[in-house]
GUDREN-257139 format. One record per residue (C-alpha): residue in one letter; x negated, y, z. Coordinates in steps of 0.05 Angstrom, whole numbers, plus 5000, padded with zeros to 4 digits. Example, Ala and Ser with C-alpha at 12.3 -4.5 7.8 and 13.67 -1.06 7.14 Angstrom:
BEGIN
atom resn: A, px: 4754, py: 4910, pz: 5156
atom resn: S, px: 4727, py: 4979, pz: 5143
END
This chain:
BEGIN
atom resn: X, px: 1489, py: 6151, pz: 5663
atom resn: X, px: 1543, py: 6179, pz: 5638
atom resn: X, px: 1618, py: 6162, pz: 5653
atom resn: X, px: 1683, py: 6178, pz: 5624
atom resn: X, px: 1752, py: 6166, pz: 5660
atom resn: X, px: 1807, py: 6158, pz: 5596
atom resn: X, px: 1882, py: 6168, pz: 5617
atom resn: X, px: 1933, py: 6211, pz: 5635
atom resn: X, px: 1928, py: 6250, pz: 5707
atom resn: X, px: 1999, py: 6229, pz: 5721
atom resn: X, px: 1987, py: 6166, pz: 5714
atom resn: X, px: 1993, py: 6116, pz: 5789
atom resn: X, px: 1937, py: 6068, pz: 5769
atom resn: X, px: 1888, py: 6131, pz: 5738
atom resn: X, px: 1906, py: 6163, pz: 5804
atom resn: X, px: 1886, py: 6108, pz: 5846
atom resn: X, px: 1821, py: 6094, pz: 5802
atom resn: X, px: 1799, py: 6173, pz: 5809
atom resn: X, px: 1810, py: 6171, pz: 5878
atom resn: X, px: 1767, py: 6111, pz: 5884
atom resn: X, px: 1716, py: 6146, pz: 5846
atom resn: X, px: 1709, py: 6205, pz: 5877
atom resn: X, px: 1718, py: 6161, pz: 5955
atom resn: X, px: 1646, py: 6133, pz: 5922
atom resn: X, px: 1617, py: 6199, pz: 5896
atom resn: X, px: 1615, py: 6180, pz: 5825
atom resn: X, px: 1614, py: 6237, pz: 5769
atom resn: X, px: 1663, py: 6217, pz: 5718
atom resn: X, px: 1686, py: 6265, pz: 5661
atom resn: X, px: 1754, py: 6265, pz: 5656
atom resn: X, px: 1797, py: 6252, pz: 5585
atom resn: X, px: 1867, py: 6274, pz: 5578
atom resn: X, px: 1899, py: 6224, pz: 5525
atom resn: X, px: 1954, py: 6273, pz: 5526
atom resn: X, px: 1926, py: 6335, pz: 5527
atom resn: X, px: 1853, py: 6315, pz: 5484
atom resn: X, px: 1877, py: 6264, pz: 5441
atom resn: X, px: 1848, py: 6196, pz: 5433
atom resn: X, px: 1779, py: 6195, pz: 5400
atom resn: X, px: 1786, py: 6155, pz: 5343
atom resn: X, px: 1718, py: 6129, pz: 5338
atom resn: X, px: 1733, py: 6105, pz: 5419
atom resn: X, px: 1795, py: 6076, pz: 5408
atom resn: X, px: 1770, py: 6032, pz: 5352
atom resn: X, px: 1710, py: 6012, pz: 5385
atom resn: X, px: 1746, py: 5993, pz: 5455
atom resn: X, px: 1799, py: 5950, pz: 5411
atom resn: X, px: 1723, py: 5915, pz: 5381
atom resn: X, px: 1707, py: 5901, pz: 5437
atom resn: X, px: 1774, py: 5876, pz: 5486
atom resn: X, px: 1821, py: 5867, pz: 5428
atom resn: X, px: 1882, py: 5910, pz: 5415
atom resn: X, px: 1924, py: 5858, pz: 5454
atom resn: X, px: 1892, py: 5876, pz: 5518
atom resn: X, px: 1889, py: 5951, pz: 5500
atom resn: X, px: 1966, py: 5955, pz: 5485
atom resn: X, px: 2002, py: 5966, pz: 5547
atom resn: X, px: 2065, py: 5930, pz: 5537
atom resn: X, px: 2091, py: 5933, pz: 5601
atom resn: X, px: 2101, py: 6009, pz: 5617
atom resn: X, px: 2159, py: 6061, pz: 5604
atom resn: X, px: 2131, py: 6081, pz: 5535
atom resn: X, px: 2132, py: 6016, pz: 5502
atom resn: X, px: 2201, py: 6000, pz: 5532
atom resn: X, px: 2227, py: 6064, pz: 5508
atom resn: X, px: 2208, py: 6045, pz: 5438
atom resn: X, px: 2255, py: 6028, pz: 5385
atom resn: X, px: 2264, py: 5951, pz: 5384
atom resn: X, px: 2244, py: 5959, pz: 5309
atom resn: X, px: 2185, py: 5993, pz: 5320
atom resn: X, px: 2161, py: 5945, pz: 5378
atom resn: X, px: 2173, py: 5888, pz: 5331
atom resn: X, px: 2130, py: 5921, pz: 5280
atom resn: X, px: 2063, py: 5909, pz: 5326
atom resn: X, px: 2038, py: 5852, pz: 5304
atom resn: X, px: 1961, py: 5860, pz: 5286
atom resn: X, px: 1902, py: 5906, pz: 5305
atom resn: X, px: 1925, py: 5954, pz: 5245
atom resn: X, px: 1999, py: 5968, pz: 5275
atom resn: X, px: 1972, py: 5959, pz: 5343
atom resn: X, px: 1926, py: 6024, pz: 5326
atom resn: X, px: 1971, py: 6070, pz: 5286
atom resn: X, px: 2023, py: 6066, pz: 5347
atom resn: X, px: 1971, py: 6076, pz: 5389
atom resn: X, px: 1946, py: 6144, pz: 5357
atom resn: X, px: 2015, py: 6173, pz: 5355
atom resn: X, px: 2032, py: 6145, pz: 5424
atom resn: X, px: 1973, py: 6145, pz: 5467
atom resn: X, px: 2012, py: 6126, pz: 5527
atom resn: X, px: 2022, py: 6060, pz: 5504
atom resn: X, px: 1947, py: 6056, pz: 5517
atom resn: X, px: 1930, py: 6013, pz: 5581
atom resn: X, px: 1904, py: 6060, pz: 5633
atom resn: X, px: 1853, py: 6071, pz: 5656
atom resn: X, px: 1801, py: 6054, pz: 5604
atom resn: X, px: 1721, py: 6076, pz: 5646
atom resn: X, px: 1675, py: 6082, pz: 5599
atom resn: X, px: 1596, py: 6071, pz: 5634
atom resn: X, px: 1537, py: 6072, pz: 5579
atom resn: X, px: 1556, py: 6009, pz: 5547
atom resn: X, px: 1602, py: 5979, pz: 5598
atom resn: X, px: 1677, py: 5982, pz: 5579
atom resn: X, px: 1732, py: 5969, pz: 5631
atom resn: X, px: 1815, py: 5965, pz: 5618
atom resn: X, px: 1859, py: 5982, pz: 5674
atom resn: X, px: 1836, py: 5988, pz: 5747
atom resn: X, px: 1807, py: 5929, pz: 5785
atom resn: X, px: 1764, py: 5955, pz: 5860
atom resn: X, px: 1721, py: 5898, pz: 5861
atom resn: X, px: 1698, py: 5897, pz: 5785
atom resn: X, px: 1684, py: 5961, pz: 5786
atom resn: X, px: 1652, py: 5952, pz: 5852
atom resn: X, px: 1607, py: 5898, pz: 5820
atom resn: X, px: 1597, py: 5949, pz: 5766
atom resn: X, px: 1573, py: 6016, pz: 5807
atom resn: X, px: 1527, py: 5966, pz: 5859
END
């Protein structure tokens, strides 16, 4: 089954989620937000399926280096997705991508539950 880690390497939390990956011998395909863009196809479908809420990271050093003006302009899925394609860091990381499974941020023991 394929796998696909989205982030950026720098990243703490995608850190700690590849190392736990690779402590469990998973393959996982790395993606580069910053370096390979966001697909747009996944990045609509992942806001389907958690909601753009939960996909909008509004707590890290991207979103509170944003113009007040332009934070207070995200207020729907639309506005939540054009930031989003011109600033991909404002992304929650990491997003795993496993067949069909979706997962948002890094949690051990879901995605324990989801590579038993």
């Amino acid at each position: 089954m394929n796998t696909v880690l989205y982030g950026i390497p720098n990243c703490d939390t995608v850190k700690k989620a590849r190392a736990w990956l690779s402590e469990r011998g998973v393959e996982v395909a790395f993606h580069d937000y910053r370096k390979q863009g966001v697909p747009e196809a996944e990045l609509s479908s992942w806001m389907k399926h958690v909601g753009w809420e939960k996909l909008l990271n509004r707590q890290g050093t991207t979103w509170r280096k944003l113009d007040p003006a332009v934070q207070a302009a995200v207020t729907d899925a639309a506005s939540a997705l054009a930031l989003m394609r011109v600033q991909p860091s404002v992304i929650r990381r990491p997003v795993l991508v496993r067949g069909s499974d979706l997962r948002i941020g890094f949690d051990a023991a879901d995605w324990a539950r989801l590579f038993a």
